[in-house]
PDB file as gemmi writes it, atoms N, CA and C in Angstrom:
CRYST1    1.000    1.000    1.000  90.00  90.00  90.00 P 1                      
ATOM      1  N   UNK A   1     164.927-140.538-128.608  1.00  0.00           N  
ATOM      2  CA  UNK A   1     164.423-139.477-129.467  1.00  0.00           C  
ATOM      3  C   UNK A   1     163.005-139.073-129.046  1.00  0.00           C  
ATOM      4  N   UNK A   2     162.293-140.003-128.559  1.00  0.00           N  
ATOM      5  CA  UNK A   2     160.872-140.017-128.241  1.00  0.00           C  
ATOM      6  C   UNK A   2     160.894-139.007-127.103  1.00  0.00           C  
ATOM      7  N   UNK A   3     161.709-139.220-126.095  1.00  0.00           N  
ATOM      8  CA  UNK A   3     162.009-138.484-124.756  1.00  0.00           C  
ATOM      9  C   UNK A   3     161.857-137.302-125.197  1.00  0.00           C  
ATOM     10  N   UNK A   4     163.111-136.952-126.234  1.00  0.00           N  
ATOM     11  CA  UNK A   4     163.336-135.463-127.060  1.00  0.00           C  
ATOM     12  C   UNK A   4     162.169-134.578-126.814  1.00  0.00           C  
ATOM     13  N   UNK A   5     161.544-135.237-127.800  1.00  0.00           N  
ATOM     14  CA  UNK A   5     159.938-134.604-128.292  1.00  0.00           C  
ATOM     15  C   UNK A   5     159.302-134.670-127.278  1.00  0.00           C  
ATOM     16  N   UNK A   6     159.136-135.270-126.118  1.00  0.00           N  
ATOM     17  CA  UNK A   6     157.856-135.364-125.009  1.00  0.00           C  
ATOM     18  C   UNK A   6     158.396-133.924-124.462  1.00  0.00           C  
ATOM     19  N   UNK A   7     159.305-134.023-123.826  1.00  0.00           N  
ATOM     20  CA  UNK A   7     160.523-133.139-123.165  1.00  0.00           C  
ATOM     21  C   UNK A   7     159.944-131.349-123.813  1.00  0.00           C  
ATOM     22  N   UNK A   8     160.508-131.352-125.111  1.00  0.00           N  
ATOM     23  CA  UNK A   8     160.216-130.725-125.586  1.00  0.00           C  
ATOM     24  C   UNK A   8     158.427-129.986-125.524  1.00  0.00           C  
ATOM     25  N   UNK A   9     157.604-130.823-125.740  1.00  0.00           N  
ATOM     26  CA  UNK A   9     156.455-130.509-125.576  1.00  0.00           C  
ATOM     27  C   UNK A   9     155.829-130.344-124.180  1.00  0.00           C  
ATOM     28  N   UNK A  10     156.511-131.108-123.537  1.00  0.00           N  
ATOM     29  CA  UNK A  10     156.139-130.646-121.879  1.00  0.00           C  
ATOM     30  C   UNK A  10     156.419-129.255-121.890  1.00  0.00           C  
ATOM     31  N   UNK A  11     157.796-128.365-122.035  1.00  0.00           N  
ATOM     32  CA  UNK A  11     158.277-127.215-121.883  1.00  0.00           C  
ATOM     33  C   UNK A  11     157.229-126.441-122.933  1.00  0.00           C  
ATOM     34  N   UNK A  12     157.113-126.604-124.183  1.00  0.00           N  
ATOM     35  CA  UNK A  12     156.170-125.424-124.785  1.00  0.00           C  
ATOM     36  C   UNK A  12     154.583-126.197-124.036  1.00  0.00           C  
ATOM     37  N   UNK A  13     154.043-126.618-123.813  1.00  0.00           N  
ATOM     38  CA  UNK A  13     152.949-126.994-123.433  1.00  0.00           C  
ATOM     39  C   UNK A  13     152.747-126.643-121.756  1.00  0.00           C  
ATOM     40  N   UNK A  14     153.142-126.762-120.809  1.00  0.00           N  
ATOM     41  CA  UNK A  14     153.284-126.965-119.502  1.00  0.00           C  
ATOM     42  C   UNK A  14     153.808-125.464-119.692  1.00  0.00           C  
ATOM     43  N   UNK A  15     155.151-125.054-119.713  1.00  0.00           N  
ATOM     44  CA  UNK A  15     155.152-123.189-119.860  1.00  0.00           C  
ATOM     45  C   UNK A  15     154.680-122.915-120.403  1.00  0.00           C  
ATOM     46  N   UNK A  16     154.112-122.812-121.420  1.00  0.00           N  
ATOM     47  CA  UNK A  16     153.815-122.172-122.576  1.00  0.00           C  
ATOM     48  C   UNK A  16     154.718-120.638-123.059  1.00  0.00           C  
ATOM     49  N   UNK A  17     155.772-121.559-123.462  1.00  0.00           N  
ATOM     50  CA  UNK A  17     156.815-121.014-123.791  1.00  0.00           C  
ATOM     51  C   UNK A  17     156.623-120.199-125.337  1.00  0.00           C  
ATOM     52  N   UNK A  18     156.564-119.277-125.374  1.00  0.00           N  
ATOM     53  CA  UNK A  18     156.092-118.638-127.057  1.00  0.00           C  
ATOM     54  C   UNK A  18     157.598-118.647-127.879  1.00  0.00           C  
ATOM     55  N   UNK A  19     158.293-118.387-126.596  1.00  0.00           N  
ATOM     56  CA  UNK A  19     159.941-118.179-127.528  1.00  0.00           C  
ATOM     57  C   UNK A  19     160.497-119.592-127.812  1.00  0.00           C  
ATOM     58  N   UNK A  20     160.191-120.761-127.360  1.00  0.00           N  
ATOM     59  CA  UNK A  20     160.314-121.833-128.052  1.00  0.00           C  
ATOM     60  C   UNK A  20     159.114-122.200-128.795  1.00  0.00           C  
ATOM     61  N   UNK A  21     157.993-122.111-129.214  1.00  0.00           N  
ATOM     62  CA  UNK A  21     157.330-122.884-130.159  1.00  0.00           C  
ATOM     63  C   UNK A  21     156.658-121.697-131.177  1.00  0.00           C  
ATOM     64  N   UNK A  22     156.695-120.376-130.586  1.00  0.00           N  
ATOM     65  CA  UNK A  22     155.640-119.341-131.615  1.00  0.00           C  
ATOM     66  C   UNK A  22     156.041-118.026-131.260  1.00  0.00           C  
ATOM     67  N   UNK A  23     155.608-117.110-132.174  1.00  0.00           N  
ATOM     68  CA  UNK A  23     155.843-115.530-131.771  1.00  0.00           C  
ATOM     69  C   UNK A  23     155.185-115.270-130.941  1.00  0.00           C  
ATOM     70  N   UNK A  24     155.142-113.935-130.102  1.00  0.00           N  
ATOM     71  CA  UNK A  24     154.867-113.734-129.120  1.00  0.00           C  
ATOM     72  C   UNK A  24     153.260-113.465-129.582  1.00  0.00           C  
ATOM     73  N   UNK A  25     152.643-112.940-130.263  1.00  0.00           N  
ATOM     74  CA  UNK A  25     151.573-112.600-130.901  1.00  0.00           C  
ATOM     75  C   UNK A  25     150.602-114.039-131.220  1.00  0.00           C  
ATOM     76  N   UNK A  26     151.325-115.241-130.917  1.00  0.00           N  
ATOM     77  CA  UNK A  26     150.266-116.334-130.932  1.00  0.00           C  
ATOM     78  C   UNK A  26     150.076-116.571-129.762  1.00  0.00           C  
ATOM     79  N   UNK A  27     147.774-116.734-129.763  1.00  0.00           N  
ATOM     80  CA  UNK A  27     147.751-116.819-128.510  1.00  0.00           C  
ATOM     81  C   UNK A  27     147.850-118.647-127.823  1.00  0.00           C  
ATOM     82  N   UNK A  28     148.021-118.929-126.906  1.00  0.00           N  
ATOM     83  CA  UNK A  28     148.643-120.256-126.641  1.00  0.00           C  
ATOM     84  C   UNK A  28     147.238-120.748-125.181  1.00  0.00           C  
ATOM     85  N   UNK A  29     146.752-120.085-124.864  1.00  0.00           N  
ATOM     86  CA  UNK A  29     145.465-120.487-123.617  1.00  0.00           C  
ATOM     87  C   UNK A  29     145.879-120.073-122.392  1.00  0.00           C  
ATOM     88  N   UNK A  30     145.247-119.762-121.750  1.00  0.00           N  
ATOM     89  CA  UNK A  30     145.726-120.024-120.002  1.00  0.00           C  
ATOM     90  C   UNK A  30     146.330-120.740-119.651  1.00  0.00           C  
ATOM     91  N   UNK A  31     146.826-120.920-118.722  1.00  0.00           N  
ATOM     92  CA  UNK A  31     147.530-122.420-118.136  1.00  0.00           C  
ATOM     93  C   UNK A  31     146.155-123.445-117.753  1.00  0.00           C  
ATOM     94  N   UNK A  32     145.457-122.845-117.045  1.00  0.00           N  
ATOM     95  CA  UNK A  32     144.389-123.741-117.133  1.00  0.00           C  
ATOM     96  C   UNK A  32     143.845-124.252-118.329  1.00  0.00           C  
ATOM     97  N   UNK A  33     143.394-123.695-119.464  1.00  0.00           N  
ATOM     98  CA  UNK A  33     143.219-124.354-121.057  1.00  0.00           C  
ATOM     99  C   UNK A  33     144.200-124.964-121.676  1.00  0.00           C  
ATOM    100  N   UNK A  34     145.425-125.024-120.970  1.00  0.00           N  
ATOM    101  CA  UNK A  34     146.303-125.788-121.389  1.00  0.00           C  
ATOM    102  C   UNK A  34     146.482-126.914-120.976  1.00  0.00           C  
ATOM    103  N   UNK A  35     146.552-127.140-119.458  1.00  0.00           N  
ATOM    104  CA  UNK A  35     146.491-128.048-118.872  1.00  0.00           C  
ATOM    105  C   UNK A  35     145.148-128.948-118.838  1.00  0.00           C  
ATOM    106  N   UNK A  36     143.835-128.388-119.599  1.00  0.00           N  
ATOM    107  CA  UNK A  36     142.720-129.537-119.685  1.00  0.00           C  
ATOM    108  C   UNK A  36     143.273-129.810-120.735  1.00  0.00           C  
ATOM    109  N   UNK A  37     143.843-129.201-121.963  1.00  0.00           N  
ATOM    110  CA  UNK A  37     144.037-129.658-123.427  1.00  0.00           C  
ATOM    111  C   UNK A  37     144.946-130.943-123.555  1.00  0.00           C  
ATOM    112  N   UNK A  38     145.786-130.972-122.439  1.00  0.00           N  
ATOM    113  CA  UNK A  38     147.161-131.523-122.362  1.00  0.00           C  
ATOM    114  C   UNK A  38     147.288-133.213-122.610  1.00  0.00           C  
ATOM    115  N   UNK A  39     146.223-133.910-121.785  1.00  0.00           N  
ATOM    116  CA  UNK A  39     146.105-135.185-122.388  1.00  0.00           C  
ATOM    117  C   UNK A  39     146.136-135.468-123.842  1.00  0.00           C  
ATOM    118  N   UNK A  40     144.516-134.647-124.424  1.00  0.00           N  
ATOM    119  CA  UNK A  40     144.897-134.342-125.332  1.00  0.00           C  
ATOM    120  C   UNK A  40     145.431-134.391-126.884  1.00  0.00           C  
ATOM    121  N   UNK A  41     146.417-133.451-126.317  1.00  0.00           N  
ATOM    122  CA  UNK A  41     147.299-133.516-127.448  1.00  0.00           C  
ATOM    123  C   UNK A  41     148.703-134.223-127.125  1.00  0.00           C  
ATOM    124  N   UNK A  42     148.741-135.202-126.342  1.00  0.00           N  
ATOM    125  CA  UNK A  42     149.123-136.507-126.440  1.00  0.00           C  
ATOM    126  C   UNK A  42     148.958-137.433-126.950  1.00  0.00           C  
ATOM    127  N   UNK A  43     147.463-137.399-126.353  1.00  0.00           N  
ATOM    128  CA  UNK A  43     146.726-139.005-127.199  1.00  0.00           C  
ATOM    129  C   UNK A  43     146.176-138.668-128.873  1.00  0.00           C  
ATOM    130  N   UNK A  44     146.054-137.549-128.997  1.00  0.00           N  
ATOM    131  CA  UNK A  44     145.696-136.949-130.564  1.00  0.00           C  
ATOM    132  C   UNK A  44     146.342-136.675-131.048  1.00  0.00           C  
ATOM    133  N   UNK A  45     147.367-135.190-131.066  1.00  0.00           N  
ATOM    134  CA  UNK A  45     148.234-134.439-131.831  1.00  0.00           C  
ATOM    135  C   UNK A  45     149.496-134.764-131.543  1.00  0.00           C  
ATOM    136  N   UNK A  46     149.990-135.747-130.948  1.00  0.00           N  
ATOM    137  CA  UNK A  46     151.420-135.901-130.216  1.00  0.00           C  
ATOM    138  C   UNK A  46     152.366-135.992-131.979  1.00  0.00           C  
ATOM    139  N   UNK A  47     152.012-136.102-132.637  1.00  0.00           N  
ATOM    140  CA  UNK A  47     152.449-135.631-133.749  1.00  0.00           C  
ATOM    141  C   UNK A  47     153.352-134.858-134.293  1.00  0.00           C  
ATOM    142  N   UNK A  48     151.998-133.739-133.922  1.00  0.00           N  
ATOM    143  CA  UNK A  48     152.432-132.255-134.234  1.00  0.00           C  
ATOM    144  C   UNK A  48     152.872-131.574-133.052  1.00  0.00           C  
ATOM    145  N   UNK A  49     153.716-131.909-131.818  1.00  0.00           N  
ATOM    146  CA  UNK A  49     154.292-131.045-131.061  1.00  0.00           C  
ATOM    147  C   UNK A  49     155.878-131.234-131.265  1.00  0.00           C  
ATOM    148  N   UNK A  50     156.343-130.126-131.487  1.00  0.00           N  
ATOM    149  CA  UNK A  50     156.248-128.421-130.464  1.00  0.00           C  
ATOM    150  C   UNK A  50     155.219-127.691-131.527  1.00  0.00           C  
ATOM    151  N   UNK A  51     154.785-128.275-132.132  1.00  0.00           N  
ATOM    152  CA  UNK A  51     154.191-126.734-133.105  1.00  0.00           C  
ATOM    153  C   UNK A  51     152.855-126.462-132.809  1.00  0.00           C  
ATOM    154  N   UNK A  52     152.759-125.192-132.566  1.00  0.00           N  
ATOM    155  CA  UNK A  52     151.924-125.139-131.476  1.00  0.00           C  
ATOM    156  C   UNK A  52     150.101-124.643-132.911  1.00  0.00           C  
ATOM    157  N   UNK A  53     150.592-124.125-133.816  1.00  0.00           N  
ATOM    158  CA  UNK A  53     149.572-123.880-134.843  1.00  0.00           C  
ATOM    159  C   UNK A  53     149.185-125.163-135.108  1.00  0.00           C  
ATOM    160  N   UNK A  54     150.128-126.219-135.933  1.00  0.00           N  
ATOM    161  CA  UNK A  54     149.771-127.423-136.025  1.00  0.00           C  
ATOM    162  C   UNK A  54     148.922-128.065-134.840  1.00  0.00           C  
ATOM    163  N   UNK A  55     149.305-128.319-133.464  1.00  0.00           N  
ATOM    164  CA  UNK A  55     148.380-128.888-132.623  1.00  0.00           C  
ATOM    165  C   UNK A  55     147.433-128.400-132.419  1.00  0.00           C  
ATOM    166  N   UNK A  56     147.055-127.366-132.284  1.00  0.00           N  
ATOM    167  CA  UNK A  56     145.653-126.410-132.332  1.00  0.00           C  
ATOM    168  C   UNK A  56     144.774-126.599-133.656  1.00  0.00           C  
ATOM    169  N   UNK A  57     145.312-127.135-134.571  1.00  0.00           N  
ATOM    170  CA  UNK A  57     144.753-127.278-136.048  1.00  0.00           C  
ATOM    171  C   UNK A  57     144.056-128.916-135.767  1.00  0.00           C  
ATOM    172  N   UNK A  58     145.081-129.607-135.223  1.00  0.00           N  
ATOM    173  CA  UNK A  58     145.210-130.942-135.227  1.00  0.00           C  
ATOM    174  C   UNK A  58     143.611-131.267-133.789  1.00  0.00           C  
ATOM    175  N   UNK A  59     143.596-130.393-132.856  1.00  0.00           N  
ATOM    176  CA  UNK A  59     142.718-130.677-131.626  1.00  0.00           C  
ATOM    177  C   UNK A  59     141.409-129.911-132.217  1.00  0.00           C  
ATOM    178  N   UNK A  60     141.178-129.050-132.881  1.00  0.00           N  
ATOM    179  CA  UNK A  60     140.061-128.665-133.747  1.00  0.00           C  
ATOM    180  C   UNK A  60     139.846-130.129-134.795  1.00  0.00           C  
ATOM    181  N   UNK A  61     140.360-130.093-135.516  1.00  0.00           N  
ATOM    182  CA  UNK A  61     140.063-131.453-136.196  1.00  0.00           C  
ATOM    183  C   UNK A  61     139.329-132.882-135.396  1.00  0.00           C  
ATOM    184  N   UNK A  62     139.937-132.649-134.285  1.00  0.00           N  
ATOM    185  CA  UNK A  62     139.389-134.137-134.088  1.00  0.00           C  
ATOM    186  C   UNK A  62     138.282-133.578-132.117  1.00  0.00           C  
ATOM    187  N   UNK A  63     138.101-132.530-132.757  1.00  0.00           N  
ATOM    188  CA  UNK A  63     136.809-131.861-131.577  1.00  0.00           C  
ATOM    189  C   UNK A  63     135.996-133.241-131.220  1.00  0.00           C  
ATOM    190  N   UNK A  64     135.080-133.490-131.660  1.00  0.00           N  
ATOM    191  CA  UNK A  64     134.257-135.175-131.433  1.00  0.00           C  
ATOM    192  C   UNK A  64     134.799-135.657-130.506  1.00  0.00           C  
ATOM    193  N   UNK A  65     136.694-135.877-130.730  1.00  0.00           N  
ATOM    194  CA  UNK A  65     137.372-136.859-129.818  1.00  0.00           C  
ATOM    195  C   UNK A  65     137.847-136.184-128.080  1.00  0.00           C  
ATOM    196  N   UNK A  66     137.504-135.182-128.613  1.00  0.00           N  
ATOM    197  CA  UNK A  66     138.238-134.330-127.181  1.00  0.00           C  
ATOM    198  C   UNK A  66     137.323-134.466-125.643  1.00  0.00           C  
ATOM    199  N   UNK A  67     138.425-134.409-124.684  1.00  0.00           N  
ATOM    200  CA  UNK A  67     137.729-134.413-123.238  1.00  0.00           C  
ATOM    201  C   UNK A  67     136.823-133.324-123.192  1.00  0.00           C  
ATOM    202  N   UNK A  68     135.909-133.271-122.444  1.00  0.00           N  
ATOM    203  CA  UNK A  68     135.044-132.477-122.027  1.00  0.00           C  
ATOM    204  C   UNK A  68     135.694-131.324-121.642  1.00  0.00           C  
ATOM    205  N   UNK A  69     136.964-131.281-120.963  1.00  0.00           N  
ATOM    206  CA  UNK A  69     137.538-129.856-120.262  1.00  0.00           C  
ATOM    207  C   UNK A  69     138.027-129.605-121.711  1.00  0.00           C  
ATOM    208  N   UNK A  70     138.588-130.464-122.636  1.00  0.00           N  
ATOM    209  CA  UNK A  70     139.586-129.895-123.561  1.00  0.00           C  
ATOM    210  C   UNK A  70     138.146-128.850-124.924  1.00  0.00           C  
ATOM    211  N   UNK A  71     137.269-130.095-124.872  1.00  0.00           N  
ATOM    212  CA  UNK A  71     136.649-128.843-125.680  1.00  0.00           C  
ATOM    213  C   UNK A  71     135.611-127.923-125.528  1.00  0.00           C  
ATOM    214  N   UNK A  72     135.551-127.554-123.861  1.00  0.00           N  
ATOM    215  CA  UNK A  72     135.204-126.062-123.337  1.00  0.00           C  
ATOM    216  C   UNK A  72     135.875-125.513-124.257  1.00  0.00           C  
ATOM    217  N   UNK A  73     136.976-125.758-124.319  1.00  0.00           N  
ATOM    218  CA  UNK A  73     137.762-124.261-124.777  1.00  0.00           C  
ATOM    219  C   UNK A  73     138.094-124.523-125.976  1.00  0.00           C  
ATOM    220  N   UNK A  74     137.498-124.865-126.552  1.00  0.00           N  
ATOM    221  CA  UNK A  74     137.281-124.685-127.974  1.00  0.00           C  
ATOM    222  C   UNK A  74     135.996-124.979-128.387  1.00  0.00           C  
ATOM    223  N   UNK A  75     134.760-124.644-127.650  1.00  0.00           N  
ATOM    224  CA  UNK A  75     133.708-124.291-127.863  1.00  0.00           C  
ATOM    225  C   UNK A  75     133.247-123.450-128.341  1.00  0.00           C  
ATOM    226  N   UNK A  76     132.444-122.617-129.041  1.00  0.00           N  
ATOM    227  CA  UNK A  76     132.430-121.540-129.725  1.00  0.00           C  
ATOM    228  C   UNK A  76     133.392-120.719-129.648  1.00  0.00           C  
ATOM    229  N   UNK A  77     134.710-121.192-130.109  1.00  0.00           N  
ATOM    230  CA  UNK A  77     135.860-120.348-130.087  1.00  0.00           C  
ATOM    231  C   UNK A  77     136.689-120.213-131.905  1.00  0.00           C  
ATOM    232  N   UNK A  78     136.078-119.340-132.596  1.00  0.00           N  
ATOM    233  CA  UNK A  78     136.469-119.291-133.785  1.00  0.00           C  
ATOM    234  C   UNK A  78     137.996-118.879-134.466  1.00  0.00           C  
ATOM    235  N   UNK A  79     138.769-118.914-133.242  1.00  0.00           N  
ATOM    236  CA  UNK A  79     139.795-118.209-133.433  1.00  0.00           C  
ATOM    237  C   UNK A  79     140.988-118.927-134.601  1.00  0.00           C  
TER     238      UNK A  79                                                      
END                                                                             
């Protein structure tokens, strides 16, 4: 089951697939802001994936804890 969910989150995370985790109108990062975020929201939000609002809620929350690449991009980013 664990596989499931990694699996799963590799594909919306790694593509950043909008038609599996969000409407097209949510924005999801570059591939590059994705791929610094990506540890991450493994070791933090692995939780909350596929959902891609939830993990973005979840990696704001715990900013303090984040890699240096992961919170460039969510550095003065109020979105």
């Amino acid at each position: 089951m664990i596989r499931i969910v990694y699996l799963a989150a590799f594909l919306v995370i790694a593509a950043g697939s909008t038609a599996l985790a969000a409407p097209q109108s949510e924005y999801q990062g570059t591939p590059a802001q994705r791929a610094s975020c990506r540890p991450d929201v493994y070791r933090l939000c692995a939780g909350e994936i596929p959902n891609v609002r939830a993990i973005t809620a979840c990696l704001r929350r715990n900013y303090s804890h984040l890699s240096a690449g992961c919170a460039a991009v969510f550095a003065g980013n109020s979105q």
